[in-house]
C-alpha positions as CSV (number, residue, x, y, z in Angstrom):
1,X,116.2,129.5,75.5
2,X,116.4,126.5,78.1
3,X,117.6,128.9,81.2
4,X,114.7,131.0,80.4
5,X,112.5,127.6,81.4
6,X,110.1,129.4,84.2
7,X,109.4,128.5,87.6
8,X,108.1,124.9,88.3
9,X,104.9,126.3,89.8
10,X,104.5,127.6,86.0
11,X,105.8,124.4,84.3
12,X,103.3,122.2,86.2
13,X,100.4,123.8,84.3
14,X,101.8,123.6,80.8
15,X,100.1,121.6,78.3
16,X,102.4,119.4,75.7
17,X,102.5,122.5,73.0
18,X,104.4,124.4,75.8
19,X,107.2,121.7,76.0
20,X,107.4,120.8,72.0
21,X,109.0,123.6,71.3
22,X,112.3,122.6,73.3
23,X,112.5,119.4,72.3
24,X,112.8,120.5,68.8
25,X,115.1,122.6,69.6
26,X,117.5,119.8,71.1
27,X,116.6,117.7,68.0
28,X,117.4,120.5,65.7
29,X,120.9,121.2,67.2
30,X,124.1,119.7,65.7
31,X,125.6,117.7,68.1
32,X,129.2,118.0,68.5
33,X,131.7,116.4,71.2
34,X,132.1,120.5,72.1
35,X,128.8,121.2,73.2
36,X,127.5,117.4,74.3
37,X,127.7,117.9,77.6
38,X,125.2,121.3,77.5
39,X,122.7,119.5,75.3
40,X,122.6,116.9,77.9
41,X,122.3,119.7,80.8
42,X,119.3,121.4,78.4
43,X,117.9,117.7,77.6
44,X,117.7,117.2,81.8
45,X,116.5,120.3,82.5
46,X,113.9,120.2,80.2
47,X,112.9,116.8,81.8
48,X,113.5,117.6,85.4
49,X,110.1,119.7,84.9
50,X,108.1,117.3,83.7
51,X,109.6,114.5,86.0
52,X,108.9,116.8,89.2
53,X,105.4,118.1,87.5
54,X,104.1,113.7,87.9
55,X,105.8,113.3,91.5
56,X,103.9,116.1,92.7
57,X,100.9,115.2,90.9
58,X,101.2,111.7,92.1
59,X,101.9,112.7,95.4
60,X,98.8,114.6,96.1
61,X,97.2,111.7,94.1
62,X,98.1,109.2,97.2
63,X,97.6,112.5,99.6
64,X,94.1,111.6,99.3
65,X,92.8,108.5,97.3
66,X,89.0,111.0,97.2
67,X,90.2,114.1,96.0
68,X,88.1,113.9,92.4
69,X,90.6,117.3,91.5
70,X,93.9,115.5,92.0
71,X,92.8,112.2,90.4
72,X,92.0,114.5,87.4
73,X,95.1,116.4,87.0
74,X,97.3,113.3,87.6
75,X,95.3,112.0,84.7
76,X,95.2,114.7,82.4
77,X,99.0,114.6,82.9
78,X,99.5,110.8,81.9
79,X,96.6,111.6,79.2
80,X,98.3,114.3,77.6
81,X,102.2,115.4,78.5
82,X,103.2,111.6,79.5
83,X,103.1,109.6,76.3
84,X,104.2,112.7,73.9
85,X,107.3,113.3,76.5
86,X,107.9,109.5,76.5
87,X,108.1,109.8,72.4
88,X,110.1,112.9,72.3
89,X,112.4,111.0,75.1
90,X,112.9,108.3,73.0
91,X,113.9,110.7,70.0
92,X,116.5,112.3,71.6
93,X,118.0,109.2,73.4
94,X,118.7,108.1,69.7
95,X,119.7,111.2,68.5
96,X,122.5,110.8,71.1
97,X,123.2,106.9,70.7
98,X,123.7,108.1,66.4
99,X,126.4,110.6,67.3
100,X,128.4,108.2,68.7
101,X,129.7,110.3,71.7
102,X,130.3,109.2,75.4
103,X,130.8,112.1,77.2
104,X,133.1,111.7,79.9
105,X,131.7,110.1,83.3
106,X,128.8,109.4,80.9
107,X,129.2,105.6,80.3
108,X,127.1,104.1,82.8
109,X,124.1,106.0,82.3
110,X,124.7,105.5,78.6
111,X,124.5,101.5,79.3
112,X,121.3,102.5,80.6
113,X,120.2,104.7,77.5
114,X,121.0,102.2,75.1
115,X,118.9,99.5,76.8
116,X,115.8,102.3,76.9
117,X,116.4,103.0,73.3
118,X,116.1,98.6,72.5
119,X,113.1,98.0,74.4
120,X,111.2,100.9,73.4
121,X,107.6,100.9,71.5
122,X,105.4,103.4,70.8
123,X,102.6,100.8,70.9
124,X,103.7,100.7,74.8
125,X,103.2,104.6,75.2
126,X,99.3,104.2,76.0
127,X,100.1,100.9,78.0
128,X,102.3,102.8,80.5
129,X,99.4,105.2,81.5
130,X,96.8,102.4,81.5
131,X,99.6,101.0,83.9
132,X,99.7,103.9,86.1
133,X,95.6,104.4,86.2
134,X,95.7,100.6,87.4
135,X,97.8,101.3,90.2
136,X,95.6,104.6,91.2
137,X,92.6,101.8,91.3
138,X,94.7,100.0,93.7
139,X,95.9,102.5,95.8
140,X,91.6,103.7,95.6
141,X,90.4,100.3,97.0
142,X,93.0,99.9,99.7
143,X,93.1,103.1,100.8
144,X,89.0,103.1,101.5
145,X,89.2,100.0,104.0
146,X,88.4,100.9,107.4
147,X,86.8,98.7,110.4
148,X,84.3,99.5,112.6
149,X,86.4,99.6,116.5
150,X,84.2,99.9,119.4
151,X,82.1,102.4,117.8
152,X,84.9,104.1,115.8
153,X,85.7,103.5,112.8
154,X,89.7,103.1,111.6
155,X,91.6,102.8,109.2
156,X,93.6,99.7,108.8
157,X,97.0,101.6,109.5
158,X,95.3,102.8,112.7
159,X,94.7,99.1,113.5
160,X,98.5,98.6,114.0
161,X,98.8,99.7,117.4
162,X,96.1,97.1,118.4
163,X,97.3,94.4,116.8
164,X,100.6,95.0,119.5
165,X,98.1,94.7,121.9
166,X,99.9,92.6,124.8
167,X,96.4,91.4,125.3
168,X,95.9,88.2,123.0
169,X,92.5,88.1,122.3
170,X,92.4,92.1,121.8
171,X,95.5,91.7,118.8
172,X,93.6,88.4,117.6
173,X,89.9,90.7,117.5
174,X,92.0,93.4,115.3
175,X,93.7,91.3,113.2
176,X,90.6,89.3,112.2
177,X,89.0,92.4,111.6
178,X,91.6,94.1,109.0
179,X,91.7,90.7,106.9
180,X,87.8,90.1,106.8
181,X,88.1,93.8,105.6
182,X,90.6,92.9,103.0
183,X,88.8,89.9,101.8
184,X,85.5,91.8,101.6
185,X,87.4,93.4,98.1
186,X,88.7,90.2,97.4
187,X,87.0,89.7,93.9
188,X,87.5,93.6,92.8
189,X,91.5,93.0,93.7
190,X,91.4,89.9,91.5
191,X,89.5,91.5,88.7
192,X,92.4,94.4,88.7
193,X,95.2,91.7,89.1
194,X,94.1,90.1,85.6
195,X,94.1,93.5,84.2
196,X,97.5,94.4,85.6
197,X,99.1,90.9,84.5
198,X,97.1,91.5,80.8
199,X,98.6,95.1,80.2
200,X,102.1,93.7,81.1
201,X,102.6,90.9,78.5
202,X,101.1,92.6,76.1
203,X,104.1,95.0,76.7
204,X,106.6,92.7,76.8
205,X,104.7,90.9,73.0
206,X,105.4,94.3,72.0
207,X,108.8,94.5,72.8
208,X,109.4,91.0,71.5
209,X,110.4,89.7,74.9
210,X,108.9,87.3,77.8
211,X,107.7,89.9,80.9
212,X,111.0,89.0,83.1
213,X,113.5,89.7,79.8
214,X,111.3,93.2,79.5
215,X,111.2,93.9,83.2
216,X,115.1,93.0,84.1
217,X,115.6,95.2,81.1
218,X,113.5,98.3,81.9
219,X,115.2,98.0,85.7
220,X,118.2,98.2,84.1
221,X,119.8,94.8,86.3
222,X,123.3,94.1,84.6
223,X,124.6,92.8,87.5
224,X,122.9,89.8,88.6
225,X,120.6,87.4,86.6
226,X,117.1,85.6,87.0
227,X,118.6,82.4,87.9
228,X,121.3,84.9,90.3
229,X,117.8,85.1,92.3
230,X,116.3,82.2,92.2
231,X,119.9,81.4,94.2
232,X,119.4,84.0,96.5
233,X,116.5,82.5,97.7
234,X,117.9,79.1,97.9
235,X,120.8,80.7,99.8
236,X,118.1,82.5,102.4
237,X,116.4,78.9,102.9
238,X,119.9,77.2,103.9
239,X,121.0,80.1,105.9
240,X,117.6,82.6,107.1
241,X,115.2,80.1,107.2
242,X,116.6,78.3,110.2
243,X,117.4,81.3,112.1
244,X,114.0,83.2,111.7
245,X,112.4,79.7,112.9
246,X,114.6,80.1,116.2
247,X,113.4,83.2,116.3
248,X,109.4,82.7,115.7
249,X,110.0,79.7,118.3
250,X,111.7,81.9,120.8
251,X,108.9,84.1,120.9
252,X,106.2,81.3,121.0
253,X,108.1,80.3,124.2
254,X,108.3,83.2,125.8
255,X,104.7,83.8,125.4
256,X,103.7,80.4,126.7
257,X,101.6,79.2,123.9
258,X,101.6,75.8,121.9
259,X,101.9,77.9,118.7
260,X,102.7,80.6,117.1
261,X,99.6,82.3,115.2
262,X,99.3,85.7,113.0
263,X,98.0,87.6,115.5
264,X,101.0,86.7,118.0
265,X,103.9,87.5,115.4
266,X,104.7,87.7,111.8
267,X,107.2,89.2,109.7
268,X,105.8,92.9,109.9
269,X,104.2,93.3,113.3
270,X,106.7,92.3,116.5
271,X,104.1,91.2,119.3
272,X,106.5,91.6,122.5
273,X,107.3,88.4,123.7
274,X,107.5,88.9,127.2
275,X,104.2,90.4,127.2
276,X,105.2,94.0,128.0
277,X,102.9,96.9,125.7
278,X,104.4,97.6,123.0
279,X,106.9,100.3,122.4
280,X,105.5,104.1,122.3
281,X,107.8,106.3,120.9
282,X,106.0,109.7,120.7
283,X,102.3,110.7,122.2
284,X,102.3,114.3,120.3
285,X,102.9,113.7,116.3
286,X,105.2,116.4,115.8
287,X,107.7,114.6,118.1
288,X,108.0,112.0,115.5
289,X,109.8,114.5,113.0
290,X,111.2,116.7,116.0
291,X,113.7,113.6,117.9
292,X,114.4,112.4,114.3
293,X,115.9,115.1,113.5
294,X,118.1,115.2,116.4
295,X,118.7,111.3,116.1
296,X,120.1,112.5,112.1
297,X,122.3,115.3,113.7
298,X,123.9,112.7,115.9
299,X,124.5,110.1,113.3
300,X,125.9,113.7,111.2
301,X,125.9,117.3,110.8
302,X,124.9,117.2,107.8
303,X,122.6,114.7,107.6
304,X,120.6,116.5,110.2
305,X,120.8,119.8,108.0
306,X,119.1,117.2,105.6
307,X,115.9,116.9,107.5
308,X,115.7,120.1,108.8
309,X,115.5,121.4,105.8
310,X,112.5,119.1,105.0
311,X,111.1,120.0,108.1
312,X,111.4,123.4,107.7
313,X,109.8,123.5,103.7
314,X,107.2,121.1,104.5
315,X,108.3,118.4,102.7
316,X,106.9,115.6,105.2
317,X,103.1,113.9,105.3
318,X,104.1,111.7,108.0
319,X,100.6,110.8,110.2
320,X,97.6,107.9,108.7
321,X,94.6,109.3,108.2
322,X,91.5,108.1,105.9
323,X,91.9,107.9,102.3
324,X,95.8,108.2,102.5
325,X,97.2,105.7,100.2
326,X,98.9,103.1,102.0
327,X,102.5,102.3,102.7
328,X,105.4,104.6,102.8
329,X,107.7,106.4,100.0
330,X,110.1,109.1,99.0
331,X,110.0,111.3,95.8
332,X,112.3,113.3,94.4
333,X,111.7,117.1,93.0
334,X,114.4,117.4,90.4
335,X,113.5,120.8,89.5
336,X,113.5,122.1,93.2
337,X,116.1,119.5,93.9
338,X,114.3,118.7,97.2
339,X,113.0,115.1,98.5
340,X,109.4,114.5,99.9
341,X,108.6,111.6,102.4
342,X,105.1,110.3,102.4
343,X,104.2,107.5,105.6
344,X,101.5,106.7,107.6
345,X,102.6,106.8,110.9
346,X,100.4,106.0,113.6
347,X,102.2,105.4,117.1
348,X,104.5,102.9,116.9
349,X,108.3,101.6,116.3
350,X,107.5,100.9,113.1
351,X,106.5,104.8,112.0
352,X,110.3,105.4,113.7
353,X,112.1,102.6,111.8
354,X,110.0,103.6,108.2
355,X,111.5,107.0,109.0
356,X,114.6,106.6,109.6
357,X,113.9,104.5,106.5
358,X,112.7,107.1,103.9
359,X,115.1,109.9,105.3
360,X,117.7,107.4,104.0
361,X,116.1,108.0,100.3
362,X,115.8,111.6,101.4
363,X,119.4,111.9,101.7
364,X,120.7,110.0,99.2
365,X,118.8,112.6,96.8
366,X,120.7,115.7,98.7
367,X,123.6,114.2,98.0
368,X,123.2,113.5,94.2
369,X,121.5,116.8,93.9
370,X,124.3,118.5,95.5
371,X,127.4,116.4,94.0
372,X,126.0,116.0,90.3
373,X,125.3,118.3,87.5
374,X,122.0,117.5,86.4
375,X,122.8,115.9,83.1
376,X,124.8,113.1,85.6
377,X,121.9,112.6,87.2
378,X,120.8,109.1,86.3
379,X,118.8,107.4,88.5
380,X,121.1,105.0,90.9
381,X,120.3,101.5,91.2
382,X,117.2,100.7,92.9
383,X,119.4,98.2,95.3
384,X,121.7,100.7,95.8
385,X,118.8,103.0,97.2
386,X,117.3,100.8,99.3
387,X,120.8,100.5,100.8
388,X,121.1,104.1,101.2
389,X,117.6,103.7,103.3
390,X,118.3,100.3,105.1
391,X,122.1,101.6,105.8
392,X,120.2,104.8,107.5
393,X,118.2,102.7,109.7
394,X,121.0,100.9,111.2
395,X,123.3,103.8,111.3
396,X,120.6,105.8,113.3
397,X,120.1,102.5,116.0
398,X,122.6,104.0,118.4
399,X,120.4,107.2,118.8
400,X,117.2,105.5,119.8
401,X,118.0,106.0,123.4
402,X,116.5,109.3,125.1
403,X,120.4,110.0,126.4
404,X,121.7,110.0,123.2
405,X,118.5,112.1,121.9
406,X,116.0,109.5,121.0
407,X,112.7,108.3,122.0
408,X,112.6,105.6,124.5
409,X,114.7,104.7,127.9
410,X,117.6,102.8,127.8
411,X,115.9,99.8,128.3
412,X,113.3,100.1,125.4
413,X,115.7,101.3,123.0
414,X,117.2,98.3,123.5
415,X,114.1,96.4,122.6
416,X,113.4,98.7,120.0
417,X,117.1,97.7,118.4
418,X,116.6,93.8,118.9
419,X,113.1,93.9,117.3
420,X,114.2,95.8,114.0
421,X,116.9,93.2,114.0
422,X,115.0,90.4,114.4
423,X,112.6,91.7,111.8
424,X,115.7,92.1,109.4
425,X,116.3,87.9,109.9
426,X,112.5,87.2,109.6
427,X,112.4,90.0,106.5
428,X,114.5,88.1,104.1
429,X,112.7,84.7,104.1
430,X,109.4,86.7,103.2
431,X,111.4,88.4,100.6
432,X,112.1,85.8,99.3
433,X,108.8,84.4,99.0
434,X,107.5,87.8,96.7
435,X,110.2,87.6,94.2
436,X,109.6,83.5,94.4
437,X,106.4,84.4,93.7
438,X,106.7,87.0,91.1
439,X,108.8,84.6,89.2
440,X,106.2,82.4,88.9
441,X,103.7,84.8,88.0
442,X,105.8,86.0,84.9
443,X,106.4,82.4,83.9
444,X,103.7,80.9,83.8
445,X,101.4,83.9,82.7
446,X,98.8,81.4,81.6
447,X,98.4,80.0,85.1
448,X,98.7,83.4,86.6
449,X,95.6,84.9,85.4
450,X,93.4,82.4,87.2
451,X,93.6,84.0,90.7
452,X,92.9,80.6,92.6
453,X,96.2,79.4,90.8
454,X,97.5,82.8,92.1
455,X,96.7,81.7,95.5
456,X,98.0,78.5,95.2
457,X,101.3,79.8,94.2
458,X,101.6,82.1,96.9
459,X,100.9,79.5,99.4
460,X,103.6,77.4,98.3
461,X,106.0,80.1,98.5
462,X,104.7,81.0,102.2
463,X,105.1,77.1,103.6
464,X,108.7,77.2,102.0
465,X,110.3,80.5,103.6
466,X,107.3,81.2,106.6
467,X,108.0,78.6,108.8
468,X,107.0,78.8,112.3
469,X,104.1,80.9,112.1
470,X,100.4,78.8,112.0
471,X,97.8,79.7,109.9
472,X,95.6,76.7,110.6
473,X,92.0,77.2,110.0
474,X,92.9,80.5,108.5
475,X,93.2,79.4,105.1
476,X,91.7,82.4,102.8
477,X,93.9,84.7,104.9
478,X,96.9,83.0,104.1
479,X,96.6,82.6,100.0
480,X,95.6,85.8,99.6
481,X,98.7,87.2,101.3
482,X,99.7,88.8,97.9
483,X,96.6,91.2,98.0
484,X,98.3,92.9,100.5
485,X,101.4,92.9,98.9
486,X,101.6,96.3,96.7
487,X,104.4,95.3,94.8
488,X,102.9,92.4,93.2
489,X,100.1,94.5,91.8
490,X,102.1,98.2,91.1
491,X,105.6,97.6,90.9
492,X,106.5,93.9,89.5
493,X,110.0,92.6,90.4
494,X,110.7,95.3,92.6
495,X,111.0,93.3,95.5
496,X,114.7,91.7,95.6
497,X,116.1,94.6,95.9
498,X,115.5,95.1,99.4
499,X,116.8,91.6,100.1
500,X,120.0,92.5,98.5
501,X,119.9,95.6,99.8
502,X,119.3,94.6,103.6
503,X,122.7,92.2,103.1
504,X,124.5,95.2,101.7
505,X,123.0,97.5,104.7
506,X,124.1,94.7,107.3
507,X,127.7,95.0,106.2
508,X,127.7,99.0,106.4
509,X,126.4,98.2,110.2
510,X,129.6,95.9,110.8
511,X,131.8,98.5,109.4
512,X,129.9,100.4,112.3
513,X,130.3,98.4,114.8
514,X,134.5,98.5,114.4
515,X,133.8,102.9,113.1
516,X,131.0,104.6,113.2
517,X,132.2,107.7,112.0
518,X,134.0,106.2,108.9
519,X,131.2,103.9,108.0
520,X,129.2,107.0,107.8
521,X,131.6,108.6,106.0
522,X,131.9,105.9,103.1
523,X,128.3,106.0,103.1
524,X,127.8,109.7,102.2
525,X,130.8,109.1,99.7
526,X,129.1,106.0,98.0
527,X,125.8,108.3,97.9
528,X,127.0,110.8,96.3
529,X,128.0,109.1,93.1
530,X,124.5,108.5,92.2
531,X,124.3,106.2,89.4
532,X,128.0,107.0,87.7
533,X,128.4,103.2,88.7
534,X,126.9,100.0,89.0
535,X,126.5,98.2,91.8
536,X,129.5,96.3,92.3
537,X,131.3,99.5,91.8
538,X,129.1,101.5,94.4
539,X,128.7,98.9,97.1
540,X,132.9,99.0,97.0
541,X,132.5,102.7,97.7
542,X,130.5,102.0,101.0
543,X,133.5,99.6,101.7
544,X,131.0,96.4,101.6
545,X,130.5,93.6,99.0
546,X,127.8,93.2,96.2
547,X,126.8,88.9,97.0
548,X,124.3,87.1,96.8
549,X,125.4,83.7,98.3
550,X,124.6,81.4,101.5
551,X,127.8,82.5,102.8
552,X,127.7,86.4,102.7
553,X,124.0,85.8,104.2
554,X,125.2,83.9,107.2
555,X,127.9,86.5,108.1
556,X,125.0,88.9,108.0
557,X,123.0,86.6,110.7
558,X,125.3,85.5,112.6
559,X,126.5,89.6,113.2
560,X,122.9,90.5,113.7
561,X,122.4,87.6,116.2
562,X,125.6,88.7,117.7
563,X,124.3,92.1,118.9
564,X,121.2,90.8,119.2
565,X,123.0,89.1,122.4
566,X,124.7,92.1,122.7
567,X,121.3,93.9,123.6
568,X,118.9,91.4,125.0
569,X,120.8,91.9,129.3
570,X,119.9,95.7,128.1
571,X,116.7,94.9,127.2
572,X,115.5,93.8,130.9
């Protein structure tokens, strides 16, 4: 019955009465330690098609924030085939908790089960898809914001290249213009923030819990605590803080000015500091996909088969255009065991380095796909993938260089190397300040459904980790800095991850440093175990250490400013 399941083209248009069948089928079946491990297969496959039916329904949802017909059939979807396949989910993860087996190579993902099975409610079913609608509204009102340039009008990605503008007063001119945009929708994103933070507790009521119990919970964190966080970011202000200061000040020098403003330099777009224009790495967008590829090839065979695969199948939407959703991502197919990266690239480093960064993701679901029977396929650690993407940045670094295959001279790849690593030092203290500020939201949920308290919070946060940066007589700019955030409003707590992940990441590039080739090695290895362990068990299998403390962090800066002095005589 269940390797008759049709093509995926077919599933994607089945309604729920299509899928009920099978599931009754699995319920039905007597199950035995003999035939666990093919009801689990049957139980993935079953869900594979309706996992890869919402990514590609999403996708084409963020695709293009106006298409009426995408919207629709995203929503039919969570309307009707999300909350019955969420119920009948739920059914047959107990069903497999009662038997009492633990197939082998089973137990972490049945950790995982068993904390689904607690914190589920049926009253939560409909709260999930209000959840998701939410985030569409989001994606709706961000993705519409353009500016009116010199007679053109752009979209706020398309602003980027501008705001690098060696010239000041052309970057300050475009970075004005994209926040007096953002504030224009200022009210509708605090009307949808209420809603958001509304829809969340009542989930967590539901589930008896406070919001952080439910969310630590449903993201599956046994390895490191509330309170483990709230260390990590006093561990980033004794030993980031200072050195993103020198940094912020360095720059201010170099440019000659009295201080540092947001137009000059923040923790997202790298104003050069010796005034040069800022790096180009392509002029034709297909060479964006074309020198990555060989750029993967050089960091390994068969991570460049990887992308050209995705090249080759079309499984890249890599250039900004109107209406896009913003920001950048990678899906999974688990059907057609195939990855998809979504970005809005628009002519600058940064479309390299967010690349480099989703082709990390990209891999990491090749080699799961290709080292794991379905049924083993649990989702890995969301830390863990981020260090699969933030390894893949750093591991690609040495390739940057047109000799070695890349996109820029020797001399800007040089620059291009110190500016991602600078950005890594002046990453964490922002970081730091999201998940500060999400764990203030989610206790004090009272407070945080006033907006203004909202803004309030988030300044605090900025003035303790942003230092060096001045936002005098910019005020509404910098308290509504979470606006822009889309985290905060679609995906709460997911925000540490990258944090720990970028201190994992910077110990696979040391491990580079002494061996390239084995620290790409381990890599692949660590990747391909997927989420068989946790992530104690899976940094080990990289060959680095799972840490949060002020110790591990300033071996991470003090490498990074190591080759940053490594590179800066290479970057004259």
């Amino acid at each position: 019955m269940f390797n008759q399941i049709p093509a995926i083209d077919e599933v994607m248009l089945w309604t729920w009465d299509r899928y009920q069948p099978y599931v009754d089928a699995l319920l039905a079946r007597d199950l035995t330690a003999e035939n666990a491990v093919e009801w689990l297969s049957d139980w993935s496959r079953l869900f594979s098609g309706i996992s890869e039916t919402y990514a590609r329904l999403n996708l084409a949802n963020t695709q293009d924030t106006a298409d009426e017909g995408a919207e629709t059939r995203l929503n039919a979807f969570l309307d009707a085939v999300l909350p019955p396949a969420m119920m009948a989910d739920q059914q047959l993860k107990e069903k497999l908790l009662a038997s009492g087996l633990e197939p082998q190579g089973y137990e972490i993902p049945l950790r995982r089960i068993r904390v689904d099975a607690e914190i589920f409610r049926e009253a939560n079913v409909p709260l999930f898809t209000e959840e998701n609608k939410l985030g569409q509204e989001y994606d709706r009102i961000l993705g519409s914001q353009t500016v009116q340039w010199e007679g053109e009008e752009k979209t706020l990605s398309q602003m980027l290249p501008l705001r690098l503008s060696p010239q000041r007063p052309v970057r300050e001119h475009a970075w004005r213009a994209v926040i007096e945009r953002g504030l224009q929708d200022r009210e509708a994103l605090n009307a949808l923030w209420v809603r958001f933070l509304r829809l969340r507790l009542q989930m967590a009521e539901n589930a008896g819990l406070d919001y952080r119990s439910f969310a630590w919970q449903q993201k599956h964190r046994f390895d490191y605590t509330p309170e483990d966080c709230l260390q990590f970011h006093r561990a980033i202000e004794e030993a980031v803080v200072p050195a993103a200061a020198r940094i912020y000040d360095r720059r201010r020098r170099l440019l000659g000015l009295d201080s540092l403003r947001p137009w000059d330099s923040d923790h997202q777009v790298h104003v050069d500091p010796r005034g040069r224009p800022a790096l180009q790495p392509y002029v034709q967008p297909d060479a964006l996909a074309q020198t990555a590829s060989t750029i993967f090839h050089r960091v390994d065979a068969q991570i460049g088969d990887y992308f050209d695969i995705m090249m080759e199948e079309r499984l890249l939407d890599l250039h900004n255009r109107r209406n896009k959703a913003p920001g950048g991502y990678c899906t999974s197919f688990d059907v057609s065991e195939r990855p998809f990266i979504f970005q809005n690239a628009v002519g600058i480093h940064d479309d390299v380095q967010t690349l480099l960064h989703e082709g990390g993701h990209a891999f990491h679901a090749f080699e799961v796909f290709r080292a794991l029977p379905s049924y083993r396929r649990i989702d890995p650690p969301l830390e863990f993938c981020e260090v699969a993407s933030m390894s893949m940045e750093l591991l690609a670094a040495p390739y940057l260089a047109k000799d070695q295959g890349g996109y820029y001279s020797a001399a800007d790849a040089a620059r291009a190397r110190i500016q991602h690593l600078e950005g890594m030092i002046t990453f964490w203290p922002y970081m730091a300040g999201v998940d500060a500020f999400h764990h203030w939201v989610y206790t004090h949920t009272d407070d945080a459904q006033d907006p203004s308290a909202c803004d309030a919070a988030w300044a605090r946060e900025w003035d303790r980790f942003m230092v060096g940066i001045d936002f005098s007589g910019l005020e509404e700019a910098r308290v509504t800095g979470w606006h822009r955030k889309l985290h905060i409003f679609q995906i709460p707590f997911y925000y540490v991850e990258y944090g720990i992940a970028q201190l994992g990441a910077a110990q696979v590039y040391g491990n580079a440093r002494r061996d390239q080739a084995g620290a790409v090695a381990r890599y692949r290895e660590a990747l391909a175990l997927g989420g068989t362990l946790g992530l104690p068990g899976l940094f080990a299998a990289a060959g680095v250490k799972f840490a949060l403390d002020s110790g591990t962090l300033a071996a991470a800066v003090a490498l990074i400013e190591d080759e940053i002095g490594v590179l800066e005589p290479q970057a004259q």
